[in-house]
N, C-alpha and C positions, 0 to 999 in steps of 0.2 A: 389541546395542541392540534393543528392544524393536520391532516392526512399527508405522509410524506417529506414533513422538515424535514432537512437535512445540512450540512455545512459541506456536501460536496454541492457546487452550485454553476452558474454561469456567468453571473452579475455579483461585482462586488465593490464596496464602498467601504475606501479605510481610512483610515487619521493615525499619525504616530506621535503621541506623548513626549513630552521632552523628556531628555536622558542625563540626568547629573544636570550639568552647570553646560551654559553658551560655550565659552572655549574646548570642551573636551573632543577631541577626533573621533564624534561618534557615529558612528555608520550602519547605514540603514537595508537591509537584505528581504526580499519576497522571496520565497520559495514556491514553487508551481507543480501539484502533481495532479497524474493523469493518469486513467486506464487507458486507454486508448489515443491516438494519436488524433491531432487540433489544430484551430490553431488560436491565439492569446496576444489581445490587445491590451496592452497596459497607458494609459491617455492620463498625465502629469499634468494640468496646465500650467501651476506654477511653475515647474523647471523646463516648461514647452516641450516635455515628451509627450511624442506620440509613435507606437513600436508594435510594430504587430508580427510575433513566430511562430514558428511553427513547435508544437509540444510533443515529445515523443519520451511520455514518460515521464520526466521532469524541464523546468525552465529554472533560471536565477537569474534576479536583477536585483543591480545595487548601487545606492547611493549614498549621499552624506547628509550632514544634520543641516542642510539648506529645506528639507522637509521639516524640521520640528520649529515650532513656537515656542520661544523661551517664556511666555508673558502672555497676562488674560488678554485674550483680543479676537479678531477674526480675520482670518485671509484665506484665499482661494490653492488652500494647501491639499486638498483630497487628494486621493488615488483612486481613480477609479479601474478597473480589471475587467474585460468581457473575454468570454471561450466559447468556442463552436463546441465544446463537448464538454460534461463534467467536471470539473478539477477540485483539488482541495489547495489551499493558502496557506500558508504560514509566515507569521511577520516576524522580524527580528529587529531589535534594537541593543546594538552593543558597542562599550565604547571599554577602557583597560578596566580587569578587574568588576563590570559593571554589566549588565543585560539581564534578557529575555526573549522568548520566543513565545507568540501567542497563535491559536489557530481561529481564523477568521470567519464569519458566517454570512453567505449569499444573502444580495437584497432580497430575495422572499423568505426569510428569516427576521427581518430588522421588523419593529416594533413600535407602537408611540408612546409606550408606559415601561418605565424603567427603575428599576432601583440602584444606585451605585454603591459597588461593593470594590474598596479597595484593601485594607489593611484597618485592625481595631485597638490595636497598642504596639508599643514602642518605635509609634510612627517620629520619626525625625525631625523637629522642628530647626528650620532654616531653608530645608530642603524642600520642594513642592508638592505637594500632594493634588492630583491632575481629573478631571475630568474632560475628554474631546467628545463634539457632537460631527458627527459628519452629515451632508445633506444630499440625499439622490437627488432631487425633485424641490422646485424653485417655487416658491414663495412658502417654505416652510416657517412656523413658528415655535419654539422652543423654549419651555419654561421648566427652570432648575429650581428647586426651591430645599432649603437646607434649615434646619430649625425655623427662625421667621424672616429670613431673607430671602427671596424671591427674585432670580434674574429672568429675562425675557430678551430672545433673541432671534432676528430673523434672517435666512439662510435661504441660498440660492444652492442652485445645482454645485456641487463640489467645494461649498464654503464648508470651511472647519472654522470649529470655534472651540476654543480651548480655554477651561476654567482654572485657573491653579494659584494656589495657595499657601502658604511658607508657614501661616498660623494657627492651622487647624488641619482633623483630618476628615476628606470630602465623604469618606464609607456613609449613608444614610441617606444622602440628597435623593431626593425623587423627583425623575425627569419624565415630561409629557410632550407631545408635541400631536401639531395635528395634522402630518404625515409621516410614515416610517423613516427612520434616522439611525445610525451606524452611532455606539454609545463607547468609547473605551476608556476604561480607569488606571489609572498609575500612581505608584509612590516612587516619585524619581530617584528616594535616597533612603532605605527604610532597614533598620534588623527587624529580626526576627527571634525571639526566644531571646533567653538572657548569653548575651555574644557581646564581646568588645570588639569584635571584627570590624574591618569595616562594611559602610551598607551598600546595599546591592539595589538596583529598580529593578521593582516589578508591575508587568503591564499582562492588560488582556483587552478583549473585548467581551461585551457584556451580552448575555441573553436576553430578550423583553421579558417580563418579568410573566406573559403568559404560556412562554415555554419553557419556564422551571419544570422540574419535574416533581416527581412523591417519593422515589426512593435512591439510595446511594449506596453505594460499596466503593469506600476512601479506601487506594493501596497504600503500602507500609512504600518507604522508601528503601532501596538497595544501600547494601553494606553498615543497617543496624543506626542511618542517622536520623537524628530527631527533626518532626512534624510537628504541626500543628493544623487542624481543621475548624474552618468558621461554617459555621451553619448558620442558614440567615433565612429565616422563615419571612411568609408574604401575609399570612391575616392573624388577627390578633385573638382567633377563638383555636388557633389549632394545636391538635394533640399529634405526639411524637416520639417515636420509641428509637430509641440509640444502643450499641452494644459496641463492646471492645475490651479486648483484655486488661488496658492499661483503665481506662474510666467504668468499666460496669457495665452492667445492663440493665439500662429503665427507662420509664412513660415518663411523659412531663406532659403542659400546657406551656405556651412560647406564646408570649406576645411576639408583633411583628417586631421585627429586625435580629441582629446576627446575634450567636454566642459562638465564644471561642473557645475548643478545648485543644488542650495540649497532650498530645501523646507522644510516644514514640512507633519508630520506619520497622522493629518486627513485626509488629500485628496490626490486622484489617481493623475498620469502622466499619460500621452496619449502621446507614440509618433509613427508617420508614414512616411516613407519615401515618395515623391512626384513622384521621378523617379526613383522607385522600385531598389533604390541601399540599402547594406547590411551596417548594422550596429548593434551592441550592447549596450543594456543598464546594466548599472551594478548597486548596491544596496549599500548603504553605510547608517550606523547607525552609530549615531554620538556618541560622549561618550565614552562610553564599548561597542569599534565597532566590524562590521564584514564587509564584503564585498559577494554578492553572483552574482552570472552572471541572468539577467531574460531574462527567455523567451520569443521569438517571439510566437504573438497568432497563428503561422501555425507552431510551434513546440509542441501546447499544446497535451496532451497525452489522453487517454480515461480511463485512469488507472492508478494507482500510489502505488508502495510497497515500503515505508521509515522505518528510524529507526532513531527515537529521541534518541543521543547518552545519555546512561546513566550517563557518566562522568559527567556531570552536572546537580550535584547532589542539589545545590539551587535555579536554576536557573528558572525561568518564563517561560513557551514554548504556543508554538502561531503556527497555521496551519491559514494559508490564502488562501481561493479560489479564482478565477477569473474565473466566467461562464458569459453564455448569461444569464439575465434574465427569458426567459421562459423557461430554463430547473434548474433553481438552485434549485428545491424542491428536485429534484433528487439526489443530493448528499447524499452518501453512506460513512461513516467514521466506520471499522470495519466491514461494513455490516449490519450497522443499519442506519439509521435518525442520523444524529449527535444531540448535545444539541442544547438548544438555543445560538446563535450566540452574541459574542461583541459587533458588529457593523457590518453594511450591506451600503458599501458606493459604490455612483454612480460613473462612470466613463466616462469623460469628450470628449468630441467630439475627433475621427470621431465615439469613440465606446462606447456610448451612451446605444448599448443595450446589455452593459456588467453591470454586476454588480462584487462587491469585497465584499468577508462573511470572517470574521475572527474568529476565536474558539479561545477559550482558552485548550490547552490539559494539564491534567492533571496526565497523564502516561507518561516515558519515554520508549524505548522500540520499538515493529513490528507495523505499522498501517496499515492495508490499505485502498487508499481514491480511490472511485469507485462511477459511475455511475448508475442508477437504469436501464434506459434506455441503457446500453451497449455503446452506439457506439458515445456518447457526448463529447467532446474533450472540457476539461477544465486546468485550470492552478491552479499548487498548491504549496506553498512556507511556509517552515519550519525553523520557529527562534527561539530563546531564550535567554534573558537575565536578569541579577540584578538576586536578593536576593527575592522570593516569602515566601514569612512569614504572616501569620493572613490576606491576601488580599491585601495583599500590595507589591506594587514591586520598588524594590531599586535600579535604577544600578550603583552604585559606588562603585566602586572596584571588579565586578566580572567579569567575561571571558561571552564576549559575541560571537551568533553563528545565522548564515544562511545561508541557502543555496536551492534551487528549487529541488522538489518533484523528476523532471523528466523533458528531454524532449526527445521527439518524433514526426517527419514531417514521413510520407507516411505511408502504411497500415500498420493495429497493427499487430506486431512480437510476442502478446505475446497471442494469440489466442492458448487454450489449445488441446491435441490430447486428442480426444473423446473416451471412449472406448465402447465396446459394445453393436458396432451399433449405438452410439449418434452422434449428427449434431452439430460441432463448430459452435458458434453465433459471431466470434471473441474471447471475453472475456469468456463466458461461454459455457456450453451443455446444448444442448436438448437432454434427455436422450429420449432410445427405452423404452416402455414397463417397464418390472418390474425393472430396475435401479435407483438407487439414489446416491448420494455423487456428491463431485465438480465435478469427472470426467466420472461420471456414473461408478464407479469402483463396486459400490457395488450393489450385488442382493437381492431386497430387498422381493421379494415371501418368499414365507416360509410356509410349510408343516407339520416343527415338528416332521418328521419321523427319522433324526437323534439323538433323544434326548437333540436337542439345541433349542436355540429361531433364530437361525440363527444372522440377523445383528437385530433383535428388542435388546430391553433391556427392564427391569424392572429399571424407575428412581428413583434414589436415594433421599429421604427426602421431596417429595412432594403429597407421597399418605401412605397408611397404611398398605400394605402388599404387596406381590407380585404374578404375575402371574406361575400356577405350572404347568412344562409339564409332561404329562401322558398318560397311557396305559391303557385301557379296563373301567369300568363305575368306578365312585367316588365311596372312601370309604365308604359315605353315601348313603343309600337304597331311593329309591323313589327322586331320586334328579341326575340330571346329565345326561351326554349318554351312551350307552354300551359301547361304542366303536369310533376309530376315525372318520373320515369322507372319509379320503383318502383311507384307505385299509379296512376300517369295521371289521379290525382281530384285532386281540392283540399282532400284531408285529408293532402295527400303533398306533401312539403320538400325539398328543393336547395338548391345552395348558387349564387352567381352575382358579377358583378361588375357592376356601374351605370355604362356609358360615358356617360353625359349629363352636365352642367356641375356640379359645377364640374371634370371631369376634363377631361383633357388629353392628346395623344397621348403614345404613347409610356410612361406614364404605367403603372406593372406594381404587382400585389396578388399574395402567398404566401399559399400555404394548406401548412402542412407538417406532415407526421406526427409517429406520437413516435417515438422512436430504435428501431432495428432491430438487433439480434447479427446478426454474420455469417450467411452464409447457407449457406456448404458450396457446394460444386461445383454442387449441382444448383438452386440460386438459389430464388428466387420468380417468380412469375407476377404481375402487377398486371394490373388487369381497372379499367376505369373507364366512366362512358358520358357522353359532352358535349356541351352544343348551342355551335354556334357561327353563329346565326341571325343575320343583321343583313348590310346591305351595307358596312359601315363594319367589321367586326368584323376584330381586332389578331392576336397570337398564342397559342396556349395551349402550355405548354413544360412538360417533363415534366423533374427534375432528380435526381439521385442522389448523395448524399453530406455533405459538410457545409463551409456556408463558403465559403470561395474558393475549396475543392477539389473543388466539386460539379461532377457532369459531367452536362450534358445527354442526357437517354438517349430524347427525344423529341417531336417538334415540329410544330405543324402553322400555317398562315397563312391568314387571312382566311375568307371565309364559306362553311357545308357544307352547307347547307339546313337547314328546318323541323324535322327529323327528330332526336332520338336518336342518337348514334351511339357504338358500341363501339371503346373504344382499348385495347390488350394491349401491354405492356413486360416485357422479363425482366431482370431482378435480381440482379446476382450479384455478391457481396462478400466481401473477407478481411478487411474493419472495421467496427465499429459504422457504421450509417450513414443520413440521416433522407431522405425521399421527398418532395421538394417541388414543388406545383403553382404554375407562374405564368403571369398572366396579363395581356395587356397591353392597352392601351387604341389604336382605331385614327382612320384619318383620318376622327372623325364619331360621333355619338351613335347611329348604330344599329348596335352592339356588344357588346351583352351579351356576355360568355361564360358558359357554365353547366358544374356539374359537379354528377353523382348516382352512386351507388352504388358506391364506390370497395371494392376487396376483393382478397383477397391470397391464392392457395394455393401449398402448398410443392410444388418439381418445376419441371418445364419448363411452358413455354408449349406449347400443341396447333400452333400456328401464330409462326413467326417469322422475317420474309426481312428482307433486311440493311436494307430499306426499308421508308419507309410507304407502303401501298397503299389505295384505297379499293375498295370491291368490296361490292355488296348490300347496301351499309348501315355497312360495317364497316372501321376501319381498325385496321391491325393494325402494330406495327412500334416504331421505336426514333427 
């Protein structure tokens, strides 16, 4: 496998299978996510789009089944997709009772040897069974060949061509071509397991057959429903060891192509190839099925940005990890701790020091699933199905969906560019000195002297008034500074709080910064200078972190004199984290507090005892 594949990409080339029958209102959804903000041209030429937005986070665009091809043939149906910055894809095709969501793979992913892997029994005869070729790159040629029939086709830049069939099922055709091509398979009408339900399609798009992988860890499905997993090995001498509660543990030899075993959603598969040949395992939910491609444990990614398609709108969704055990605390959903988990199930010899955590999600929507520690490569798989109602989940009769977070074999591609002087960690920055935000974009010192708060803010609905910037001493005599601290004129601003009426003791205002990346062992320094003139004057409190989990990292009570004084705190964090000033109102209106020239260098503090001390002007401490 090539150094660096990945299915977050820039370039992408897609084809959608037909869905059921011509008459069905079936509708067709991209979902678009991103770390970082982009921007994303989506260029239709058959429905003569052409759109270019701006990405912050996620995009959705959506159309109707004027993209699918009911019938073998060829037209200039592609999609093509380009982004100034990384993104991942997710395609949806659903129409009542019927879909799927597949996750798409960048042209430098696409291939010219392919095997087609749809479904291997109780495929639906009436119904089609689909192979789509899609073409980057103009004078391509294309030969499908299936038992001893052999089709040959030739394709221009964004011709699809789509093979389907009502008689037979297309699983085993091997596709060549002699430039890379975009491959996706579907059973537009198919059960699963023995079910009189009715059938459901399932789509994906395919891997080239030489970035299979060697090994797999199949998760169980949420709330105990029945699977099935096809394993479809590539060469006809290889050995292979499979384990699982439900079928055993044991070696075999596999000629090429698929076997199907049937288990059941509480226990993991474990499978590894013996003599490091390539193969795929695929995912099948039995029922109100789906089909998703899983990953090889050396394709797992260190990072993952999905999108739970909204279309389904009653449906049950489920995020599955697959980590080592000693780093699973680490998991990041959103950027917090996820909740408590469903079920936390072991994983059966050779990979024994894996574990599988399953959540329930409760939003559809942008997620992202991330590591605490950065540089963790774990596996992550995104389903949903049935009818969730009062905790209960139904799947009969509704469109079921899944498909893999991500994957990613060789160094992370999605390491951000650092600005101002910060050190990409891969995933994150290490910001210089006074910067904060994801990308150290923002400055987070702050002077005052332009009559703003710079990036602080005053938040909203959590304290009782707000921080005021100002010029030369408070309106109230005997209470407050002359003057700023930076320029000691009256062309120079501070920021303060107004203890006179209508305030009230007790009575506290934030002033809080913008978010900070960790900081690495050697912290930050904060440097502040503040008056706390007045004989009435309350607390000023120095706070670190966010919420209810913020820890006071500093404090001082009542009044310090006429003077200026320097406050020093050190900073040191393994999480985002935001720096809040509060302050409180005392018994009496001469209390101003005041704050100037707030600023932040990277490293240790010169000075730092376990206390605060005053001494020459200066307090220094925590």
């Amino acid at each position: 496998m090539a150094s660096g594949i990945s299915s977050f990409g820039k370039e992408f080339y897609i084809g959608i299978p037909a869905n059921l029958v011509q008459d069905r209102s079936n509708h067709i959804q991209l979902d678009i996510a991103s770390k970082i903000p982009g921007e994303v041209r989506i260029f239709i030429p058959y429905l003569s789009f052409n759109k270019t937005q701006t990405i912050n986070k996620s995009l959705k665009f959506t159309f109707n089944s004027k993209l699918e091809l009911f019938t073998t043939g060829k037209e200039r149906r592609g999609i093509y997709i380009s982004s100034s910055v990384h993104i991942s894809v997710f395609v949806t095709s659903y129409t009542l009772a019927s879909g799927d969501t597949f996750l798409a793979f960048p042209l430098d992913v696409l291939g010219t040897e392919y095997d087609v892997i749809a479904y291997t029994a109780n495929w639906k005869p009436g119904f089609p069974s689909e192979v789509v070729f899609v073409a980057p790159f103009n004078g391509t040629i294309v030969n499908m060949t299936i038992g001893n029939q052999s089709t040959v086709v030739t394709l221009n830049h964004l011709d699809l061509y789509q093979m389907l069939t009502t008689t037979e099922d297309l699983t085993g055709a091997i596709v060549t071509s002699n430039k890379p091509i975009a491959v996706f398979s579907a059973a537009s009408c198919d059960f699963i397991g023995n079910t009189t339900q009715r059938c459901n399609m399932k789509f994906a798009q395919l891997l080239p057959t030489d970035e299979w992988g060697t090994t797999a860890i199949v998760p169980p499905i949420a709330l105990n429903r029945p699977m099935e997993l096809l394993f479809y090995g590539l060469n006809d001498t290889a050995s292979y060891c499979i384990a699982g509660q439900s079928i055993g543990q044991f070696c075999f030899s596999e000629s090429k192509g698929g076997t199907l075993y049937h288990t059941f959603s509480s226990t993991a598969v474990s499978v590894q190839s013996a003599t490091n040949d390539r193969f795929v395992a695929i995912l099948y939910k039995q029922q109100e099925a789906f089909m998703a491609l899983i990953p090889a444990i050396e394709q797992f990614s260190t990072e993952y940005y999905v999108v739970f398609p909204d279309i389904y709108t009653t449906q049950a969704h489920f995020l599955t990890i697959t980590v080592q055990n000693v780093s699973a605390s680490g998991i990041l959903l959103d950027g917090q701790l996820p909740p408590k988990p469903m079920a936390v199930i072991p994983v059966p010899y050779p990979f024994t020091d894996y574990i599988i955590i399953t959540y329930q999600m409760f939003s559809t929507g942008y997620h992202t699933i991330t590591h605490r520690d950065g540089n963790v490569r774990f596996g992550a798989f995104c389903y949903g199905y049935g009818n969730f109602h009062n905790h209960v989940v139904d799947d009969i009769g509704f469109a079921a969906y899944g498909f893999p977070a991500g994957f990613h074999e060789g160094p992370p591609i999605l390491g951000v560019t650092c600005l101002n002087g910060g050190t990409s960690l891969g995933t994150t920055c290490l910001c210089a000195s006074r910067f904060a935000g994801e990308f150290c974009q923002i400055d987070a010192d702050c002077t005052f002297d332009m009559d703003t708060l710079c990036y602080w803010t005053n938040p909203r609905s959590v304290d009782n008034f707000d921080w005021v910037v100002h010029h030369e001493s408070t309106p109230t005599d005997d209470t407050g500074p002359e003057n700023d601290h930076t320029l000691g004129t009256a062309n120079g601003a501070y920021v303060y709080i107004e203890s006179s009426a209508p305030r009230v003791k007790d009575e506290k205002a934030w002033l809080q910064s913008p978010e900070f990346n960790p900081t690495g062992p050697q912290g930050l320094c904060l440097n502040f200078w503040y008056s706390m003139n007045g004989e009435s004057s309350g607390q000023l409190n120095v706070y670190k972190g966010n919420g209810s989990t913020a820890e006071r990292v500093w404090t001082l009570t009542g009044e310090q004199g006429t003077q200026w004084k320097q406050g020093i705190v050190k900073l040191v964090s393994q999480e985002k984290f935001v720096v809040t000033f509060e302050a409180t109102v005392g018994d009496g209106y001469l209390g101003d507090i005041a704050l100037d020239d707030i600023s932040f260098t990277s490293g240790m503090c010169l000075h730092y005892p376990n206390q605060a001390t005053s001494a020459s002007g200066i307090l220094i401490g925590r």
